[in-house]
N, C-alpha and C positions, 0 to 999 in steps of 0.2 A: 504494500500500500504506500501511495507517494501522496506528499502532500505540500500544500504552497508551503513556504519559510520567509516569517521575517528576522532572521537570521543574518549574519553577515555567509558571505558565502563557506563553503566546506574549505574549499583551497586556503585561505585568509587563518581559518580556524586551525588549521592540520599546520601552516606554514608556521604562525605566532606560537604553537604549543612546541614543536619542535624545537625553534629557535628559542624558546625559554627554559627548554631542557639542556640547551647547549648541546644540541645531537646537529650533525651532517645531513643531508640527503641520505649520503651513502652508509651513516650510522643505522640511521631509520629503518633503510631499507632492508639491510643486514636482519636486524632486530626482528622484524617485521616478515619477512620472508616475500617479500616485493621487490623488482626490480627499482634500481635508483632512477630509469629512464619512466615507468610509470608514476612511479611517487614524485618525478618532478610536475609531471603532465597531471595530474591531481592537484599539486600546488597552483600551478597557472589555471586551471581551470579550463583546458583543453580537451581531459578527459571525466569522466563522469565514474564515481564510483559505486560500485554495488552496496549492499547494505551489511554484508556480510567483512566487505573489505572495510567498508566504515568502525565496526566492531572490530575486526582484527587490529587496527591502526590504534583505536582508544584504548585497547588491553592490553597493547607492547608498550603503550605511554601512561601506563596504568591512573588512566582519569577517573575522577570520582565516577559516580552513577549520574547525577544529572550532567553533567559534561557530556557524557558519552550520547543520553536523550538529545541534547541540546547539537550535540555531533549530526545525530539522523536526522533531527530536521532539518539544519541547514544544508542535508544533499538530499532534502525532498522527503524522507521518512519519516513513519512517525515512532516515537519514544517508545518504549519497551518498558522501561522500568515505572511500577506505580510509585505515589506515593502516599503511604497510608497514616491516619493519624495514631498513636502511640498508646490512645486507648481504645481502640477497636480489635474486637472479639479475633481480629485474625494477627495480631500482634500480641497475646495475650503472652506466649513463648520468650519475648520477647525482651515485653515488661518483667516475667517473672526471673530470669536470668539477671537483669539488671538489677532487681530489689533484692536479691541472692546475693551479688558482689558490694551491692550498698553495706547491707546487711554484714555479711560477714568482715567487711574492710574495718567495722568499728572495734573498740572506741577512736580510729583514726575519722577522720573526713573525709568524704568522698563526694561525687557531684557527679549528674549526667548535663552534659549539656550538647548544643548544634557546634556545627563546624562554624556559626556565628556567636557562639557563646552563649546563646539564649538556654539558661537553667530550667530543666525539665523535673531532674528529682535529685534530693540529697538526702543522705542518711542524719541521723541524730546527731552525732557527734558535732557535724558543721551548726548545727543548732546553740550546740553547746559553746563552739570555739565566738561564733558570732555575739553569744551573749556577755562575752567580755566589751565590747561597742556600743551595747544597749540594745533596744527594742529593734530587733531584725525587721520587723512587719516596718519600722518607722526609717528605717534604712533605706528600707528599698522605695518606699514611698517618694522619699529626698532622691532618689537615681535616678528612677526610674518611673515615678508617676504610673498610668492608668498603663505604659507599654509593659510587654512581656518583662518581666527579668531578666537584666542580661551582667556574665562574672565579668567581661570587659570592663562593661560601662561601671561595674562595683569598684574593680579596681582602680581605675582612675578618675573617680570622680570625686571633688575636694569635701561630697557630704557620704563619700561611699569608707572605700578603705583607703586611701590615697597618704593621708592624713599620719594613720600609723603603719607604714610601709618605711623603714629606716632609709632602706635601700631603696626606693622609690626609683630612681634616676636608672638604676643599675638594670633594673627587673622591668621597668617600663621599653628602655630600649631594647632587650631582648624580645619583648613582647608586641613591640610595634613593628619591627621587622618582619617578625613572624606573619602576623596578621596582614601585615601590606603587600606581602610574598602571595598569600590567598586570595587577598583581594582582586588581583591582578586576575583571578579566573572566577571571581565569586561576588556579584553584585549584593549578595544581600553581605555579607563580610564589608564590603566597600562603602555600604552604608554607617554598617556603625562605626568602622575605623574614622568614617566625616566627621561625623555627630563627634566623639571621641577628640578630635584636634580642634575643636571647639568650644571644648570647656574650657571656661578662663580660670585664671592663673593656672595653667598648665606650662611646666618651665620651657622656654622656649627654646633651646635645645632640642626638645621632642620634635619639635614639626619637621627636623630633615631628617627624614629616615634612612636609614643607611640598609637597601635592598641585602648587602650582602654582610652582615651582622650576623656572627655567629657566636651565641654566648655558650659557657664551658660544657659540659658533660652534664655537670648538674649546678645550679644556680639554686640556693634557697634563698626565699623571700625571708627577710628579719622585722617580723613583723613586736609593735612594741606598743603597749597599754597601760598608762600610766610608771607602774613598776614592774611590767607585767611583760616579757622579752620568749617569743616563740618564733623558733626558725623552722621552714616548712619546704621539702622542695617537694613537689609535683612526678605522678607518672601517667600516662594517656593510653588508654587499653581502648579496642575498635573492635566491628567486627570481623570476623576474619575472609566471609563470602556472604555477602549483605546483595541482596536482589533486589533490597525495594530503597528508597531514597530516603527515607524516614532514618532506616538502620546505617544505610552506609554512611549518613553524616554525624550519626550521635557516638559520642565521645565518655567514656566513663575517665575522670581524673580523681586518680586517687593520693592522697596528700600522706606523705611521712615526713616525721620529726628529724631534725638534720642532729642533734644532739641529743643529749640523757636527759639534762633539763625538759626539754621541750616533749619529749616522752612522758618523763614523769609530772606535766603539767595536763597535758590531754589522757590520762590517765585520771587524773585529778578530778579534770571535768567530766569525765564520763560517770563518775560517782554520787556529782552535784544532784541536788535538785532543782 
């Protein structure tokens, strides 16, 4: 089944994703099991590719799921993959898998969120860690008003976490890299990275992002509350063959204690009432 597109064309698409992987023609082609003289005649737009080759070309360049949709339409086909909402009966596998690694991640913190940051679900513990800030409900409210939740916009926003982030400067520039690296293929990413360089008093350093930023191995946040000092770094677990566009964007991160302190302080709270 073909269908119109208002797409930029497939060549434009296949040529820009290439060239941002830093691949050749003849890298591609190699990869790919296409000759380099057809994979140029694709790029120009001289020849027309089947739907079958459109898929083979996205899984050698291993593009998300909607990329690869967004792939077949712009050479006339339509999208493959659904995308289903997170509480429906056919995602049910899904959700229960995710509230299993919530669940068992604690008394650590855990979060599901999109490949736009937007928080879907969190375990207890983040409950607990947030209640050293105040009223979580009145947090987010200061963030993010009537819109989704989103850990971006918590991070750097001067009524989110911003505020008691020591290392602020440190962890932001790693994190804006990151995001603007995505943005590049991911318009709703690209929206809140806007919104985000917009919040004021945001150090002005921030706004030139440096695409090719690569922070250490592991980077823990130091984050600090009054007398209250927790270092935290981060890990990003995915699915591993995700069919539908719901799954392959959602991201489970789960947070460890970078020292003993910090340990025996989320230990702590996981005891509170």
């Amino acid at each position: 089944m073909q269908t119109h597109s208002d797409h930029p064309p497939f060549g434009d698409l296949l040529r820009g994703t290439r060239r941002s992987k830093r691949l050749s023609q003849l890298d591609l082609a190699l990869q790919a099991d296409v000759s380099q003289r057809h994979l140029s005649f694709l790029e120009s737009g001289r020849a027309k590719p089947s739907r079958e080759m459109v898929l083979q070309l996205a899984a050698t360049l291993d593009l998300p799921l909607r990329d690869r949709n967004r792939w077949l339409q712009s050479a006339g086909y339509a999208g493959i993959y659904p995308q289903r909402a997170l509480d429906t009966s056919e995602m049910q596998p899904v959700r229960e898998a995710l509230e299993l690694l919530l669940k068992h991640h604690e008394p650590l913190p855990a979060v599901v969120c999109d490949r736009a940051w937007n928080l879907f679900m969190a375990n207890a513990a983040v409950g607990k860690v947030f209640s050293l800030l105040g009223n979580l409900d009145e947090i987010w409210q200061a963030v993010c008003g009537d819109a989704p939740r989103n850990l971006l916009k918590l991070t750097f926003h001067e009524h989110g976490m911003r505020p008691y982030i020591v290392n602020f400067e440190e962890v932001a520039k790693a994190l804006l890299a990151h995001t603007a690296r995505e943005a590049q293929q991911h318009p709703q990413v690209e929206q809140v990275l806007d919104e985000i360089l917009r919040y004021p008093n945001l150090p002005a350093g921030l706004h030139q992002i440096d695409l090719e930023h690569r922070a250490p191995p592991v980077l823990p946040t130091h984050f600090r509350v009054r007398d209250v000092d927790l270092h935290l770094f981060s890990m990003v677990t995915t699915f591993g063959t995700p069919q539908d566009l719901t799954t392959d964007e959602l991201r489970v991160e789960s947070f460890f204690p970078a020292n003993a302190e910090s340990a025996a302080l989320l230990r702590g709270l996981s005891t509170s009432e």
